[in-house]
N, C-alpha and C positions, 0 to 999 in steps of 0.2 A: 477442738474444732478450728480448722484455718478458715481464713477467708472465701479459698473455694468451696468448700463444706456448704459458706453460708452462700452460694451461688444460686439463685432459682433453677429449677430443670423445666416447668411449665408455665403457659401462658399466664395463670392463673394466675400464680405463684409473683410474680414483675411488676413492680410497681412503674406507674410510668408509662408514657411512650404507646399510647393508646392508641393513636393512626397509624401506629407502622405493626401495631400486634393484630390489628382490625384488619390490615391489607393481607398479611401474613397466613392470617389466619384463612382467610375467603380461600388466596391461592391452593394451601394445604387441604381444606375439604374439597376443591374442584379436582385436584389432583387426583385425592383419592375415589372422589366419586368416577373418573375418567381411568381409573387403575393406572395412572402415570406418574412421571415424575414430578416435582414440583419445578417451576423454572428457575432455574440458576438467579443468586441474587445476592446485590451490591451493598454494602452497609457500612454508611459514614461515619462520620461522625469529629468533628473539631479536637475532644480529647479523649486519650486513652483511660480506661475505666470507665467510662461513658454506659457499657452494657452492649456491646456489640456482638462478641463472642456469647456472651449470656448467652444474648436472643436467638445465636446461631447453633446455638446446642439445644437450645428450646425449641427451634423449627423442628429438631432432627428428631427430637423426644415426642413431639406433637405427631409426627408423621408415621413415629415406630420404624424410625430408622436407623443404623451404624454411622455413628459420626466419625470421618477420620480428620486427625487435625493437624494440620501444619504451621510453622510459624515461616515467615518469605525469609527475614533477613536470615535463617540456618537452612536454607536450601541450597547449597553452593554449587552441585553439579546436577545437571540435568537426569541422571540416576537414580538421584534423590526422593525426586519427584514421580518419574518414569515409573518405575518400581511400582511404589505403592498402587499408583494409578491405575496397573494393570490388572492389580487383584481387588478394585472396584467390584461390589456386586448393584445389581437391580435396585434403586431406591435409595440407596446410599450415598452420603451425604459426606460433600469435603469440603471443610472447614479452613480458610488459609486465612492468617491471621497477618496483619499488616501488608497485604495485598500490593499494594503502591511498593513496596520494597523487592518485588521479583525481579530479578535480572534479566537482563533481555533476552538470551536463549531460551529461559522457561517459560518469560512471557509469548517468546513465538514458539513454543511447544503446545500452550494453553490453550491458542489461538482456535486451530481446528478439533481442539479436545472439546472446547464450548458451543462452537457451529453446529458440528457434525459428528461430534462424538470418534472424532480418527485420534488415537494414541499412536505416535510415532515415534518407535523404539529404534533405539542402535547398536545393532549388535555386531560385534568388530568391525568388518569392514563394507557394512551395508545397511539399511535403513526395512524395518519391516512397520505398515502400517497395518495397527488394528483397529477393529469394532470394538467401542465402549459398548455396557449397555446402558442403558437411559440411569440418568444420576443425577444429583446437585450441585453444585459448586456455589459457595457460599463464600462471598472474600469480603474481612471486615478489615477497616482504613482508616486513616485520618488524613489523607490526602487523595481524596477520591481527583483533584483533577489533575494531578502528577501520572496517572493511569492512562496511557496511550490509548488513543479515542478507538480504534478497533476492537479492543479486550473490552476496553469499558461498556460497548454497546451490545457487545454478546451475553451482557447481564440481561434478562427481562423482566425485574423485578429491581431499584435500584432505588434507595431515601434515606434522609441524613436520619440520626437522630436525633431530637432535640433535648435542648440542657433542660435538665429537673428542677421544678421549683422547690423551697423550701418547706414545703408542706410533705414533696412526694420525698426528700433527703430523711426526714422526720418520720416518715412511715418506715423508711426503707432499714433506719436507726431501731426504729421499737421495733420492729419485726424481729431483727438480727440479735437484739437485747435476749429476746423473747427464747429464743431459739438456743440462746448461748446458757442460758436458765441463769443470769446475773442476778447476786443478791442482791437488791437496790432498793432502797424505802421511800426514793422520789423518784420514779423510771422515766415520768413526762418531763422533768428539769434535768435530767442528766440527757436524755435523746434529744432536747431542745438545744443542750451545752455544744454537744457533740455535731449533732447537726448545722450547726453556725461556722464549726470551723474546718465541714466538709469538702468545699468549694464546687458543690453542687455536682457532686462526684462519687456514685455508689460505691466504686472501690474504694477511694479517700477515707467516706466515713465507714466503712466497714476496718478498712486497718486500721483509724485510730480509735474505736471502738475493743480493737484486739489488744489495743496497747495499754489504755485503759483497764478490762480487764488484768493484763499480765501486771501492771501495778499493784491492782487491788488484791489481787493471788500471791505476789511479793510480799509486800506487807501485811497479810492475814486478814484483809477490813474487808468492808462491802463497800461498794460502790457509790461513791457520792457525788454532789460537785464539788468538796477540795480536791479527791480525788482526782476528780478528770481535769482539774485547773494545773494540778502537779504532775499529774502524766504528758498533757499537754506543753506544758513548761518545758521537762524533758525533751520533748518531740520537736521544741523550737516551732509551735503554731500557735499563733496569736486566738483570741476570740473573734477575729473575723475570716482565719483559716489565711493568714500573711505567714510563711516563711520566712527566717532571717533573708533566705537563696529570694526571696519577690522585693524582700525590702534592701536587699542589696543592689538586682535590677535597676527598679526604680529610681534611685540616689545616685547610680552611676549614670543612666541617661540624663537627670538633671546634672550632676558635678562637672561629669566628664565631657560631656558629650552636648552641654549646656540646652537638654533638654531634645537633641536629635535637630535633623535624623540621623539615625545610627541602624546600621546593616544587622543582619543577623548572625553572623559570621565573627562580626567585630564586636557585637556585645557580647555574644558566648563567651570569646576568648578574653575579654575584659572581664568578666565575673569569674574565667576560670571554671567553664563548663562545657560540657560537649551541644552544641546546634540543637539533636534531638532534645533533649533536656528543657532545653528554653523556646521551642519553640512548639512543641507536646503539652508541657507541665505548667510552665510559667505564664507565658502570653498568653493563652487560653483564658485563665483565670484575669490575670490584668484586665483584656481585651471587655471582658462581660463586665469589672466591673466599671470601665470609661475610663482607666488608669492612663493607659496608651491608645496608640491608633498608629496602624501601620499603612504607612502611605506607598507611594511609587519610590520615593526618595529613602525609606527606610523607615525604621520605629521612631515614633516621636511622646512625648508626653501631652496629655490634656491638660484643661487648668484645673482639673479636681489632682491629676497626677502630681502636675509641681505642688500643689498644696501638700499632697501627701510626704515628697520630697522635704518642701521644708519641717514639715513636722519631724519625719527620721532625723533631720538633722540636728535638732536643737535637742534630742534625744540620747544620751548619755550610751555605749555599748550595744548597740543595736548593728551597726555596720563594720 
C-alpha cells in the first residue's frame, strides 16, 4: 500500500479542516438538490501535502462524480488541455493541480471556459467555439495570489487551508498505522514518534510512516520506537522533523548572509537547491515555527532562529 492507497476518498474519511469540509459540503448538497453543478472552486494552501488534491477528489467522490486531473506545470501546449476538456461530461469534475503554474495562453483559454463555459478550439487555420456542459473546475495552489485576479474571480467558492495541529497529524498517523495493519506493541508511542517529526504535514507523515514500515519489513522486526529512531536517522529527520536541507538553511542565512536579508533566489542557489524546493518545503516549515520571517528586503532570522543557528554550530557534522 503506497501513500496514495492511504489517501482518504470521503468527507468522513479527512481528518482536519472542518470549515472548508462544512462549506464544501452545504455547496455539494444545494447542487445536488438544484440538479447542478457545484461552483468551481479555489484551494490554497502555504504547503504542498497540505490535502488539497485529497479534498478535491473528495468533492468529486461526494458529488458522484468523474474526476479528471491535471497537473499545470506538464501542460505545455494548449491541446493538452483543449482536448480533454472537450470530452467534459455533465457534472464532471477537473481537478488541475498547481494552478498558479498555467501558462498564460491556457490561462486565457480558461478564462471563458469558467464564465460561460465557451471552449475555444483551433483547429488548423481557424478557431471553433463550443458549449461546455455545466462542470467543475477545481484548481489546488500554493500561490493563490500569483493567480491573475480575472481567473481567480471566476472561482466562486475559494479558502486557504489551514496547517493541522498536532493532535489532527496524530490521528492522521494512527489511522494510517491502522490501515497498513503494522505490527506494533506500543502504536500510541510510535504515532506520537512519528507524528513529531511530521511538520504538520499529512503527506510528510504518511511517507515517513512508509519508511518506517519498509525498515521494519527490512529487518524482519515490528515496529518500535528504536525502530522508527533508526529509520528516521536514515531519513536525516531530527525529532522535531528538522532536515539536514532546514538546518543547513538556517546556518547559511546566519554565516553567510549574517542573518539576512537574503533573496530567495540567492539562498536557493547558496544551499544548492532549486527556489520551488525552499520556498514550498523549507520556508513553510521555518516560517510556522518563528525560525525566519520574510520581509520586503528578503528572508531574515528571528532571535529564536539565530539561537538555533548558534546551536547547529557548536554541533559537530550537522552542516
Amino acid at each position: 500500500m503506497t501513500t496514495n492507497a492511504l489517501r482518504p476518498n470521503r468527507f468522513a474519511e479527512i481528518v482536519g479542516q472542518k470549515d472548508a469540509i462544512t462549506r464544501l459540503n452545504i455547496a455539494i448538497q444545494a447542487a445536488k438538490r438544484r440538479n447542478e453543478s457545484i461552483p468551481h472552486i479555489l484551494l490554497g494552501g502555504s504547503s504542498p501535502g497540505i490535502g488539497k488534491t485529497t479534498l478535491a477528489y473528495a468533492v468529486a467522490n461526494e458529488y458522484g462524480s468523474i474526476a479528471h486531473y491535471f497537473n499545470a506545470p506538464a501542460i505545455k501546449k494548449v491541446s493538452e488541455i483543449v482536448n480533454p476538456l472537450a470530452r467534459v461530461k455533465q457534472n464532471d469534475i477537473v481537478i488541475i493541480d498547481e494552478f498558479h503554474a498555467l501558462n498564460k495562453p491556457i490561462a486565457e483559454i480558461l478564462l471563458p471556459v469558467l464564465e460561460d463555459r465557451k471552449l475555444t478550439i483551433p483547429i488548423v487555420k481557424r478557431i471553433v467555439t463550443v458549449d461546455m456542459p455545466p462542470f467543475t473546475m477545481i484548481g489546488c495552489t500554493t500561490e493563490v495570489g500569483t493567480i491573475i485576479r480575472p481567473l481567480r474571480d471566476r472561482f466562486g467558492i475559494q479558502f486557504n487551508l489551514q496547517p493541522y495541529s498536532d493532535d489532527e497529524i496524530y490521528e492522521i498517523v494512527t489511522r494510517s498505522m491502522a490501515r497498513l495493519n503494522l505490527p506494533c506493541p506500543m502504536p500510541s508511542l510510535v504515532a506520537g514518534n512519528i507524528s513529531k517529526r511530521s511538520r504538520g504535514i499529512p503527506r510528510v507523515a504518511n511517507r515517513l510512516l512508509e519508511r518506517v514500515r519498509d525498515y521494519a519489513d527490512a529487518y524482519n522486526t515490528i515496529v518500535s520506537q528504536s525502530v522508527v529512531d533508526k529509520a528516521m536517522e536514515l531519513e536525516g529527520v531530527d525529532e522535531a522533523g528538522f532536515t539536514d536541507l532546514d538546518k543547513k538553511y538556517v546556518y547559511t542565512l546566519y554565516d553567510v548572509y549574517q542573518g539576512g536579508p537574503s533573496g530567495l533566489s540567492t539562498m536557493a542557489s547558496t544551499i544548492g537547491e532549486d527556489s520551488a524546493t525552499v520556498s514550498d518545503y523549507i520556508e513553510p516549515f521555518l516560517l510556522r515555527g518563528g525560525y525566519i520571517a520574510i520581509t520586503k528586503q528578503g528572508r531574515v532570522l528571528t532571535e529564536k532562529g539565530t539561537r538555533f543557528a548558534v546551536d547547529i554550530s557548536r554541533k559537530d557534522g550537522i552542516i
